[in-house]
N, C-alpha and C positions, 0 to 999 in steps of 0.2 A: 618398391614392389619386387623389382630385380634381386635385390640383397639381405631386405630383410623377413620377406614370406614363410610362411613356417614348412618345413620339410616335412614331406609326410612321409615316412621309413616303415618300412614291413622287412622280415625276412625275404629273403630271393632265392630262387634256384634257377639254374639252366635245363632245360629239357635234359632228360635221361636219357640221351640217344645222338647216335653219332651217323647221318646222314651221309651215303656215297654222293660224288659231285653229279655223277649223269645215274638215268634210270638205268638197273636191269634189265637190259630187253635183247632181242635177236636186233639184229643187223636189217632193215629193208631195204633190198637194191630197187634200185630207180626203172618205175612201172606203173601202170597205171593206178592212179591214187583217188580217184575222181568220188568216190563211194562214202573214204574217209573224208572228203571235205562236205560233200554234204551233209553226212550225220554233224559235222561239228559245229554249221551255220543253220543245220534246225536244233540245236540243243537250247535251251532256256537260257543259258547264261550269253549267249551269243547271236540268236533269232532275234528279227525287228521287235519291238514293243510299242507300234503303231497301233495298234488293239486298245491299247493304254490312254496313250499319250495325243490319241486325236479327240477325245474324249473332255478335253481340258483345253482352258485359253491357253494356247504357245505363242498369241500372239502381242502380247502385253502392250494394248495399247498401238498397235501394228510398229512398235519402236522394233521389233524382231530384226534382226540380218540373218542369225545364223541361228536356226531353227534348230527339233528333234531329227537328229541322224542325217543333217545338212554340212555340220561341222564338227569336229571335234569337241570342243568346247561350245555352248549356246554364247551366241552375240547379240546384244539390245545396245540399240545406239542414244547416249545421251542428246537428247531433244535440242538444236541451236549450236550444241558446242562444234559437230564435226567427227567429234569422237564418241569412241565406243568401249563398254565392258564387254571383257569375256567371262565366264563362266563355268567351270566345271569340278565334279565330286569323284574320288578315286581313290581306291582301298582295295586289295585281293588277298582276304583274310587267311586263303591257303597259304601263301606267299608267308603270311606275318606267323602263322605256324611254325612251319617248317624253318624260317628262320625269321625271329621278330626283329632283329636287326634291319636286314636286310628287304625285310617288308615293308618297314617304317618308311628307307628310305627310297623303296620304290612306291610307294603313294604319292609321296609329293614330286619323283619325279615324272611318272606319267601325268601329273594334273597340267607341271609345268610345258613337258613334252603338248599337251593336248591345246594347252593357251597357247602357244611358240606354235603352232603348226596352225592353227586358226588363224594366225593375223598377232596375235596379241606379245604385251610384254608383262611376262609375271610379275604381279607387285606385292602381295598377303597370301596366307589363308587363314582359315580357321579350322576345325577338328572338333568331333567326335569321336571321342574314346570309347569302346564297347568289347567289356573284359569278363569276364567270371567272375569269382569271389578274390578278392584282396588278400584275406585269411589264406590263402594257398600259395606257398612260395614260388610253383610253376606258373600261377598267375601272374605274381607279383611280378616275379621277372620275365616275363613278356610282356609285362606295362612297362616297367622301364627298358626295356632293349628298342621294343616300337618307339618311344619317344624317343630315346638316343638317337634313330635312324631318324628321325620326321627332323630332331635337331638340325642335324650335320648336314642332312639335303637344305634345311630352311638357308641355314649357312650359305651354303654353297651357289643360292639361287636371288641370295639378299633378299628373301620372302620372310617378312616378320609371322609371328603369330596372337595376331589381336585378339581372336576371342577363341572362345571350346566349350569343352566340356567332357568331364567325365562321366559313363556310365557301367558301375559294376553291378557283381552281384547277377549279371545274366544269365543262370543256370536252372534247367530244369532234372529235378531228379540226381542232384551232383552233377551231372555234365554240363559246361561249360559250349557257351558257344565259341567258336573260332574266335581269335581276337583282330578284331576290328578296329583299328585306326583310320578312320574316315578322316579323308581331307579332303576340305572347299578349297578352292583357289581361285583369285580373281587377276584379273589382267587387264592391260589399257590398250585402243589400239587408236593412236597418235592419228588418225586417219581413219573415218567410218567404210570408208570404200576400201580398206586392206585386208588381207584374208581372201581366204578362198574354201570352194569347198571339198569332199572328200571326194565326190565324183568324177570321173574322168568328164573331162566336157563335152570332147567333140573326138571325131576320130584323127590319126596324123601327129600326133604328139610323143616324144620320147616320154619312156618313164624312167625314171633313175632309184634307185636303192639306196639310200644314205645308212651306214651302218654295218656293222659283222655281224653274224649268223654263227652261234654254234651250238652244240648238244645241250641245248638245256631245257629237258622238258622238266624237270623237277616240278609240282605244282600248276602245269600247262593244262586247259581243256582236253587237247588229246591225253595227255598223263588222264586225266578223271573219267576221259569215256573211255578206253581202252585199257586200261589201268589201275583201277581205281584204290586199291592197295598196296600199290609202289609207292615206296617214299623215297625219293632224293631233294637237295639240297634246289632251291628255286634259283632262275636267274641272279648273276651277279650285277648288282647298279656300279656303274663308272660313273661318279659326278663331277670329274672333270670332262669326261665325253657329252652327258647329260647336257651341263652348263654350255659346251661349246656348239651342241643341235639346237639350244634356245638362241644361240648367240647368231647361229648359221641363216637361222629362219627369220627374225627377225632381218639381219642383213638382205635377205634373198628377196623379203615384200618390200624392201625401201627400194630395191632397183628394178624391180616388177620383171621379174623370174620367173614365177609359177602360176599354173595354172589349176592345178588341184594339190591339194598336200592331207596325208594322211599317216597318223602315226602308227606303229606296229606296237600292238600289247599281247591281250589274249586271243590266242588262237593263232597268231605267228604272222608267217608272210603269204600264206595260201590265201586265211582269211581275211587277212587286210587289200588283198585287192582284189577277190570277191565281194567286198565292200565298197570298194572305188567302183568297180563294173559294173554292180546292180543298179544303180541307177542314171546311168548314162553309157558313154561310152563301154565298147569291153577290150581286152587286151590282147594280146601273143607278147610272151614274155621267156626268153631263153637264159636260164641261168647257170650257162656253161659258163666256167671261171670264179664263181660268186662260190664260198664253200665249200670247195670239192673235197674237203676231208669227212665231211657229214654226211650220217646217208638218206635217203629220204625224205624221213618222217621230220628228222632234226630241220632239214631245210626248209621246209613248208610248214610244217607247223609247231618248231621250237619256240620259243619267248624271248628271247636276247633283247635285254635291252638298248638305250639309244639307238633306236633304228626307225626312217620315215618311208613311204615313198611318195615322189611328187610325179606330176607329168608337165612337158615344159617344152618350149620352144624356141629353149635360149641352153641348149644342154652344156656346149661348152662354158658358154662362163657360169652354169651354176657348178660343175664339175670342181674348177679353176676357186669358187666360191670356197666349197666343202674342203680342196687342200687348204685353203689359208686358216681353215677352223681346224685342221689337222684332222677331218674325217675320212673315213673310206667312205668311195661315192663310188658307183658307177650304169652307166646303162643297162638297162637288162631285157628294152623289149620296146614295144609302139602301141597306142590305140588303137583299136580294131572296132567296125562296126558288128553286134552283137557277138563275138567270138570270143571266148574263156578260154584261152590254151597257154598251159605252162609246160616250159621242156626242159632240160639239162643234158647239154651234150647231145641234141636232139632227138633223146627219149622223151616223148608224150608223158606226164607225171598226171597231169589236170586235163581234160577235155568237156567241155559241155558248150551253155549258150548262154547269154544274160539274161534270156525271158526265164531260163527254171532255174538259174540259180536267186533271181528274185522272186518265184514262185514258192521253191521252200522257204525261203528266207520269212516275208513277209506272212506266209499260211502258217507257220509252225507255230506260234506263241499261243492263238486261242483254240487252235486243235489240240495242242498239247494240255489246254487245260482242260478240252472239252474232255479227254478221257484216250485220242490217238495216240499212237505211238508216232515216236522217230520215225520208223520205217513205212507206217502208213505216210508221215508229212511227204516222207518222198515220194513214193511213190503215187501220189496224190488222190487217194483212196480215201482220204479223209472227210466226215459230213462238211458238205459245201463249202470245201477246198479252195473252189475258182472264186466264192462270191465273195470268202473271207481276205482272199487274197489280192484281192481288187480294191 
């Protein structure tokens, strides 16, 4: 199969276009930003889809651990064994735009990132290919640059690829949809009781930042609400850092370290732990020292890859953990009952509560399709806001 399969060959091109590494933008100094994170946890691509998803068994036979928007990855515990699969799909077709390389191989490594932070050890995936026409040599080589990247991360993570599938020809009117490279990933967890979930638990707990932060909105949620015809180049995947946060996290649930763990994708680090706070604990988090070459916007809500945060009550040896995997790690802040506050250098950046950053969060999905705006979600003006939200 390996050696002797028939090669399928089209012409190729590279996109006609030479990407700067960071966006065009002014400079934002460090101020109240609190306005910009809610627009970007009521936006569609980042609001709950509880609206959806309660709607449907999640609870397969009540084998569930790790439910919708509980875990990074869903976890269903093999029945007698002890253990458990993990579970999850990951693709960000701007990303594969902008650079299909680069795209390819951030699918697999957020699937892996999101199995490794769940509890799990990555072991497969599978894929769904979804391109335009073949017949187009800008197609063509966006199919093969996304596969190069999904390769080279499969490599890197010893994730085979068992099955797929291709689907071209996805064009209406000549335009091509985004190219999508969807990838499944499944994962083991050696132990049904490992893992944890994205929520802060309780109040009292360090949270720590595994990872570097820098200017990369290229392709970012805030890039497409604020931006939305700025083109730069999308984060860069490090899959030897990548490999070593699979490696870190795994190690950290064998010594039972953590108490919540959540990875950073889209929307950054504002809204990833907007997304720990909403449903439990909330934070004060001071990120004097973490970034100071970034301004703002970069800091909160960039894309950098390989980065988590956990909250723990073992800080130094997970700290002590992250050197021996050669990551930057450091504290950035405590648990707080209901209180949202992010600082830098003790400028206020973030201020709100948990109760209404779960109130847009949650109401925005079917008021947005009811026909609301954004700005109504927040403001919570929207028909029957509180009942949808509940």
């Amino acid at each position: 199969i390996s050696t002797e399969a028939p090669v399928y060959e089209r012409p190729m091109a590279r996109p006609d276009r030479s990407l700067p590494a960071t966006l065009d933008r002014k400079r934002v100094e460090d101020g109240d930003l609190t306005d910009e994170l809610f627009h970007l946890i009521a936006s569609p691509n980042l609001c709950s889809k509880h609206w959806i998803w309660e709607q449907y068994d999640t609870t397969v036979r009540t084998n569930t651990i790790g439910g919708p928007e509980r875990r990074d990855a869903a976890i269903v515990r093999v029945k007698g064994t002890g253990r458990a699969l993990a579970m999850t799909s990951d693709v960000n077709p701007l990303y594969c735009f902008l650079d299909p390389y680069e795209g390819g191989k951030q699918a697999v490594a957020e699937a892996a990132r999101n199995i490794a932070v769940s509890g799990g050890r990555p072991i497969a995936i599978t894929d769904c290919l979804n391109f335009g026409s073949p017949e187009r040599p800008e197609i063509m080589g966006q199919f093969a640059e996304c596969i190069r990247g999904i390769s080279d991360a499969c490599v890197a993570f010893n994730t085979p690829v068992v099955s797929g599938n291709v689907s071209f020809y996805n064009e209406t009117e000549g335009r091509a949809v985004l190219p999508t490279p969807t990838v499944g990933m499944v994962g083991i967890l050696e132990r049904e009781t490992d893992g944890c979930g994205i929520a802060f638990p309780e109040a009292g707990l360090d949270i720590v930042l595994i990872g570097d932060t820098r200017d990369e909105l290229g392709g970012s949620e805030w890039q497409q609400t604020n931006l939305p015809d700025a083109l730069a180049l999308p984060p860069r995947v490090d899959l030897d850092h990548e490999s070593a946060l699979v490696s870190f996290f795994i190690a950290a649930y064998e010594h039972r370290l953590l108490r919540s763990a959540h990875d950073l994708s889209n929307g950054g680090l504002a809204v990833a732990l907007a997304e720990c706070a909403m449903s439990g604990s909330g934070c004060h988090v001071e990120l004097g020292g973490h970034a100071n070459e970034v301004d703002a916007i970069a800091l909160l809500f960039g894309e950098s890859q390989a980065r988590a945060i956990v909250s723990t009550s073992h800080t130094d040896e997970l700290l002590r953990l992250a050197k021996h995997h050669a990551l930057p790690a450091m504290r950035i802040g405590r648990t707080e009952v209901a209180t949202f506050l992010i600082e830098r250098n003790g400028v206020p950046l973030v201020r709100t509560s948990t109760p209404e950053l779960a109130r847009i969060w949650r109401s925005a999905f079917a008021l947005l399709l009811g026909g609301d705006t954004i700005d109504d979600v927040i403001r919570g003006v929207g028909e029957e806001a509180e009942l949808i939200a509940r």
